[in-house]
N, C-alpha and C positions, 0 to 999 in steps of 0.2 A: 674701473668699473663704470660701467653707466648708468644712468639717474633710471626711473621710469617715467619719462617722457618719449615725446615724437622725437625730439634731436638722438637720444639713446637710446630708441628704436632702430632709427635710420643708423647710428654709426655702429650698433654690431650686425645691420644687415649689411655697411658696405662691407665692413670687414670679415664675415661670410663668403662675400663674394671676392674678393680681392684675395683670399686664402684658397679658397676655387677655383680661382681665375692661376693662379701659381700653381696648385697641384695637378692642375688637369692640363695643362700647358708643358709641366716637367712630365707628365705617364707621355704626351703623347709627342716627345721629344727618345723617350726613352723605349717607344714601341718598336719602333725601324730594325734597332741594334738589338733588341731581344730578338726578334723573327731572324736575324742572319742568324746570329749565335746558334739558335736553334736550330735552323736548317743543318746550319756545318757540324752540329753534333748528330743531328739523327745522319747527316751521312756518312759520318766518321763510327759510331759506337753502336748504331741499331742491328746491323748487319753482326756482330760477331756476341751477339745475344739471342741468336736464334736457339742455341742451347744452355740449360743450365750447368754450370761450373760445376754443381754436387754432382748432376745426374752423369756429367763426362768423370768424375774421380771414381763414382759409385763404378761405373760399366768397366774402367781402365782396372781397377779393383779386382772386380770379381774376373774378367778374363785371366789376369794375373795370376788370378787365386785357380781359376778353372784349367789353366796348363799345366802348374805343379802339382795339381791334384792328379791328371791325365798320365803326366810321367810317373809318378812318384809313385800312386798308386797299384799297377800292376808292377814295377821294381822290386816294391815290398811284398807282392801278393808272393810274386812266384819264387824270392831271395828268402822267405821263412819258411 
């Protein structure tokens, strides 16, 4: 801890800044390799989200459902 003096002013503003001086120094060491990362993902995974997963099962679904109704249902109409 420091006292409340000027000396224990000045040594938790160096250590402010020398804590600053380290973080800001590590983000913009670390900015470079986020921005690839990033690119390589939006060119990899943006493209095959242009649909939603529910909305292709939903549609895949009901076609499914909408041909065996198609046969099925005049088979039974005119077989009873």
């Amino acid at each position: 801890m420091s006292n409340n003096t000027q000396q224990g002013l000045q040594n938790q503003m160096f250590g402010v800044l020398v804590f600053l001086f380290v973080v800001i120094s590590l983000i913009l060491q670390i900015i470079p390799i986020f921005t690839v990362q990033r690119e390589l993902y939006e060119a990899r995974y943006v493209l095959q989200h242009d649909y939603n997963q529910a909305t292709i099962t939903n549609v895949d679904s009901y076609t499914g459902s909408a041909n065996a109704a198609h046969t099925t249902g005049p088979l039974s109409f005119f077989l009873t």
